[in-house]
MARLO-142934 format. One record per residue: residue in three letters; x, y, z of N, C-alpha, C, O in turn. Coordinates in steps of 0.02 Angstrom, whole numbers, plus 50000, padded with zeros to 5 digits. Layout:
<atom res="ala" n_x="X" n_y="Y" n_z="Z" ca_x="X" ca_y="Y" ca_z="Z" c_x="X" c_y="Y" c_z="Z" o_x="X" o_y="Y" o_z="Z"/>
...
//
This chain:
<atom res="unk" n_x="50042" n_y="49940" n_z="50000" ca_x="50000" ca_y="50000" ca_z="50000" c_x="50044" c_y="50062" c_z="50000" o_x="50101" o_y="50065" o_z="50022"/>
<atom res="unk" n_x="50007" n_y="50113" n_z="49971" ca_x="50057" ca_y="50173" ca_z="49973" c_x="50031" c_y="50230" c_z="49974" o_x="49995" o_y="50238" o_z="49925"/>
<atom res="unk" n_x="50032" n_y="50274" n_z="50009" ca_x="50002" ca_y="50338" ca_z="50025" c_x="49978" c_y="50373" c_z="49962" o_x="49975" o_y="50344" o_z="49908"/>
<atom res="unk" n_x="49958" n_y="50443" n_z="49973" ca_x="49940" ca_y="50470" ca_z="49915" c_x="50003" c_y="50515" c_z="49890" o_x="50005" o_y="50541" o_z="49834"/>
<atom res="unk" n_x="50059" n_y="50522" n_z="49944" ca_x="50110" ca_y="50552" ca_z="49929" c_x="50160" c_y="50501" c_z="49888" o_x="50213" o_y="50524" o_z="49867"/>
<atom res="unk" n_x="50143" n_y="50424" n_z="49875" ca_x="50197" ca_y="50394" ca_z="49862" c_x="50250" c_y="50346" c_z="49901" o_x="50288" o_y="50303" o_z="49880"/>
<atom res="unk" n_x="50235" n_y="50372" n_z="49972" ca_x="50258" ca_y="50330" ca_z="50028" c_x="50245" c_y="50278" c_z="50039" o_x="50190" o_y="50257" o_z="50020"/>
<atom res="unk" n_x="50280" n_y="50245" n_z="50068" ca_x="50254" ca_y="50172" ca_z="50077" c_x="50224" c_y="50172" c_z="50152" o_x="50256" o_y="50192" o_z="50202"/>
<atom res="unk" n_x="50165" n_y="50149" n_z="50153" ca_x="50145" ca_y="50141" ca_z="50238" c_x="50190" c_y="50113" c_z="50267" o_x="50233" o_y="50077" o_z="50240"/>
<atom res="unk" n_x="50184" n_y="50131" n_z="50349" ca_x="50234" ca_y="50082" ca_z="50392" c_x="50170" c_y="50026" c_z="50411" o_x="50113" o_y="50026" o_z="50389"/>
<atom res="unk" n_x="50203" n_y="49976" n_z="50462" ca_x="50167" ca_y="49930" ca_z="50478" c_x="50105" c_y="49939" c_z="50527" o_x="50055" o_y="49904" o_z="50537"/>
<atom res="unk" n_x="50126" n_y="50003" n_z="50556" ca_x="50075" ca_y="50020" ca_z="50616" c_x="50001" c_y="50059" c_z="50566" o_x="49943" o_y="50055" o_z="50586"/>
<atom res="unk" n_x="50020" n_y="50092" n_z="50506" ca_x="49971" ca_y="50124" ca_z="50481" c_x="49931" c_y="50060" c_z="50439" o_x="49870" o_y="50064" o_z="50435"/>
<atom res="unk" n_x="49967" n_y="50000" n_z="50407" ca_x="49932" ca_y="49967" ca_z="50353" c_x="49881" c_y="49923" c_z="50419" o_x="49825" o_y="49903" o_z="50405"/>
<atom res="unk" n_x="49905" n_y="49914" n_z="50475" ca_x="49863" ca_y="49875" ca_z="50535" c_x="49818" c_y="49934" c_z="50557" o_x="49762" o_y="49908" o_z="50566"/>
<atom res="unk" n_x="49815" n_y="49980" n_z="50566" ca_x="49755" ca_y="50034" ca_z="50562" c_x="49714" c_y="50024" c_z="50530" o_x="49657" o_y="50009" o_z="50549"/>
<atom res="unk" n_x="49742" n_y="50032" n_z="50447" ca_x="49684" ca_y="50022" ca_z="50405" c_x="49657" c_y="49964" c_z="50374" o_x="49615" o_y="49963" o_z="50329"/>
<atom res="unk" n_x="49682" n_y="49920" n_z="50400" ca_x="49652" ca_y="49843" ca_z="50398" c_x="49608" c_y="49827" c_z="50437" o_x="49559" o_y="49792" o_z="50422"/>
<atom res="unk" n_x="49627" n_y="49867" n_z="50525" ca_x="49556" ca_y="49870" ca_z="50560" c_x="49483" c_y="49905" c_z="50541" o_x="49427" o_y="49879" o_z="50542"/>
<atom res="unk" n_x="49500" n_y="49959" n_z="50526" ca_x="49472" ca_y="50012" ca_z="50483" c_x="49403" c_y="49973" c_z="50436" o_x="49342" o_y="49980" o_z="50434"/>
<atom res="unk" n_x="49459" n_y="49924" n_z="50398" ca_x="49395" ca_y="49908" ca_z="50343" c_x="49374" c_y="49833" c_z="50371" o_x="49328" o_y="49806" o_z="50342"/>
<atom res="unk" n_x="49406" n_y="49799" n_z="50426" ca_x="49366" ca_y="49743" ca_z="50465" c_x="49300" c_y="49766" c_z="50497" o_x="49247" o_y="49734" o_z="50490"/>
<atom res="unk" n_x="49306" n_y="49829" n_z="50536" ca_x="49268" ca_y="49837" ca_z="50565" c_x="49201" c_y="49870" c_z="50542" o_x="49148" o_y="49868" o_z="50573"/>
<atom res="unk" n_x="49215" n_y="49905" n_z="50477" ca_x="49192" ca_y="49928" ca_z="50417" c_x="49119" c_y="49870" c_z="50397" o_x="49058" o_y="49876" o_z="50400"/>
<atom res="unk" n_x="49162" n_y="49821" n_z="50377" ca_x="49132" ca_y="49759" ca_z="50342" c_x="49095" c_y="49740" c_z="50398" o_x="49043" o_y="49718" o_z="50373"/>
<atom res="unk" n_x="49088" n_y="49734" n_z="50468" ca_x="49066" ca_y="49684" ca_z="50513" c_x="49004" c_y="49730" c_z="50539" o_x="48958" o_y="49703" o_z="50568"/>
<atom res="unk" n_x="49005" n_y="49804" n_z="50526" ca_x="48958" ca_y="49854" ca_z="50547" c_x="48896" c_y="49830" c_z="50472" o_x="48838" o_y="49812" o_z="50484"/>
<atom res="unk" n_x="48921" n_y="49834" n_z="50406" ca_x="48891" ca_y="49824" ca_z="50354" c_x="48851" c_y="49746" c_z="50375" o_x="48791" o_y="49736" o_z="50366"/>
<atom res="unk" n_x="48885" n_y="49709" n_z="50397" ca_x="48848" ca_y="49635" ca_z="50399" c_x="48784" c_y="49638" c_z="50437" o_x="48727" o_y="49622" o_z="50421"/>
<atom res="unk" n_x="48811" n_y="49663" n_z="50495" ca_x="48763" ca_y="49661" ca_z="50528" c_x="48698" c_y="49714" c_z="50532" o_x="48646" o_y="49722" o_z="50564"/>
<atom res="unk" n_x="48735" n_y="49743" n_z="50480" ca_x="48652" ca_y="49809" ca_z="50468" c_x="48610" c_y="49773" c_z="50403" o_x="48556" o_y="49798" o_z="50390"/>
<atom res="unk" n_x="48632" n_y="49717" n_z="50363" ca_x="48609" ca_y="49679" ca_z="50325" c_x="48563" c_y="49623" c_z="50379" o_x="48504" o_y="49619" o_z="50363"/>
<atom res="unk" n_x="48578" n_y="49593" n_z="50422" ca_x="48546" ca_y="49563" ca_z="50437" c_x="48524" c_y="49600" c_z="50515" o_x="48505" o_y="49565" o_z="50562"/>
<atom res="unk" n_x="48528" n_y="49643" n_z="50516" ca_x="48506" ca_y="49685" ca_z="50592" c_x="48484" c_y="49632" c_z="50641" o_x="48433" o_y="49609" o_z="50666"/>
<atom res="unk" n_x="48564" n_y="49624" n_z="50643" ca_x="48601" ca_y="49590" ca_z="50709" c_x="48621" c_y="49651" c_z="50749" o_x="48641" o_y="49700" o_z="50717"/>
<atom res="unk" n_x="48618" n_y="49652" n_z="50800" ca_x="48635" ca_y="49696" ca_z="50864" c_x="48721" c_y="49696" c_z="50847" o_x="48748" o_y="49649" o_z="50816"/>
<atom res="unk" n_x="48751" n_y="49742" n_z="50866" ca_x="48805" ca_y="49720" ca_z="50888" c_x="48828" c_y="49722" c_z="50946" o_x="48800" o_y="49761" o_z="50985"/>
<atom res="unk" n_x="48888" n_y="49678" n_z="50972" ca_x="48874" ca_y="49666" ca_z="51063" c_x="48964" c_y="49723" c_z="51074" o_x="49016" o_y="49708" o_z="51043"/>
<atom res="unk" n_x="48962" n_y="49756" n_z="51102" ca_x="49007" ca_y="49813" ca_z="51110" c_x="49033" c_y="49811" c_z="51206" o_x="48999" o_y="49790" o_z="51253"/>
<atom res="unk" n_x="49087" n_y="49833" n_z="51207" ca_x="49101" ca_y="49862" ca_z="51294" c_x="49091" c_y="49935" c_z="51294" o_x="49110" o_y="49967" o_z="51245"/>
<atom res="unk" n_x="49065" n_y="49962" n_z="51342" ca_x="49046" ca_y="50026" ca_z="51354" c_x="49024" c_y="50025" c_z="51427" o_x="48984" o_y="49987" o_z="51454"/>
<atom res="unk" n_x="49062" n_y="50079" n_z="51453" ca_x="49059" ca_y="50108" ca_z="51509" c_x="49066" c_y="50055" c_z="51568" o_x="49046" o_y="50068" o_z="51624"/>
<atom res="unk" n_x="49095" n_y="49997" n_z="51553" ca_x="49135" ca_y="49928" ca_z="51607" c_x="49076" c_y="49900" c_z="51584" o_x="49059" o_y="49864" o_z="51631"/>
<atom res="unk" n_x="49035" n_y="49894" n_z="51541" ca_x="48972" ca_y="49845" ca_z="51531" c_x="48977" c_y="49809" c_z="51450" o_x="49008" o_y="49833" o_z="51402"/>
<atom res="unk" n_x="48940" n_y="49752" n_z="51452" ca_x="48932" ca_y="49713" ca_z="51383" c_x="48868" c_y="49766" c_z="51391" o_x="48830" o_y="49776" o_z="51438"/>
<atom res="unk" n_x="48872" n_y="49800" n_z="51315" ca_x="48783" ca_y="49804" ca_z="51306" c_x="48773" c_y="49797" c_z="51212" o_x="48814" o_y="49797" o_z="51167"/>
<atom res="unk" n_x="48727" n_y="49794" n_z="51213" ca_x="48706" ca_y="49787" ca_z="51114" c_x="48675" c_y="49860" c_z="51111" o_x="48642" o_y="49898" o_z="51147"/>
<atom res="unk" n_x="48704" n_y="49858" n_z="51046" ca_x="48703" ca_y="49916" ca_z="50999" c_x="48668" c_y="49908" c_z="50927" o_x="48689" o_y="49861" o_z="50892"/>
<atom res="unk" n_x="48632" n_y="49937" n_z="50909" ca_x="48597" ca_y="49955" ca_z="50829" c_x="48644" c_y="49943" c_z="50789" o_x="48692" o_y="49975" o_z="50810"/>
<atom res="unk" n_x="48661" n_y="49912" n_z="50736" ca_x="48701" ca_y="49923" ca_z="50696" c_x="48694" c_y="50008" c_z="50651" o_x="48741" o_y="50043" o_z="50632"/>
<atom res="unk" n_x="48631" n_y="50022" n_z="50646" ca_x="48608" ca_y="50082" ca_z="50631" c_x="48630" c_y="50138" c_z="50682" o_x="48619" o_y="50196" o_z="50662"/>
<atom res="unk" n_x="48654" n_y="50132" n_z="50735" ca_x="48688" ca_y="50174" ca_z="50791" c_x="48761" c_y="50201" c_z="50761" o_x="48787" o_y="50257" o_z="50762"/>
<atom res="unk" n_x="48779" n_y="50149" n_z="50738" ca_x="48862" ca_y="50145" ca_z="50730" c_x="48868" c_y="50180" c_z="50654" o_x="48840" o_y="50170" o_z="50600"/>
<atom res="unk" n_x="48926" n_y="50234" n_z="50682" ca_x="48942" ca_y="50272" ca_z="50600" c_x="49011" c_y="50228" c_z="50575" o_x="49061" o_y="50228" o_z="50611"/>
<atom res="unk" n_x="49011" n_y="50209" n_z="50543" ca_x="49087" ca_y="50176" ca_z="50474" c_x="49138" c_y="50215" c_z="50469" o_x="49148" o_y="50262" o_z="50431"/>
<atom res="unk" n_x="49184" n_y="50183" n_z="50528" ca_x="49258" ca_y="50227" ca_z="50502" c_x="49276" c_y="50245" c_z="50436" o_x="49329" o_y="50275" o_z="50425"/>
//
């Protein structure tokens, strides 16, 4: 992968944006089949809308 300047990513940025579009894809799945998604927030398991959640 390579920036828009030409650079080559380092390893810490191409694992950013690999999370980026995992988490991307797993928000999309589950707003296809509006599955909750199960999240930590505030020391608690709680479910979330997939429709809640904005797409990095």
């Amino acid at each position: 992968m390579k920036r828009k300047t030409g650079k080559k990513l380092s390893m810490g940025e191409k694992a950013v944006l690999a999370m980026r579009e995992a988490v991307a894809e797993l928000i999309l799945e589950h707003r296809k089949t509006n599955t909750p998604l199960v999240i930590w927030k505030n020391n608690k398991v709680v479910k979330v809308s997939p429709f809640k959640m904005n797409l990095p």
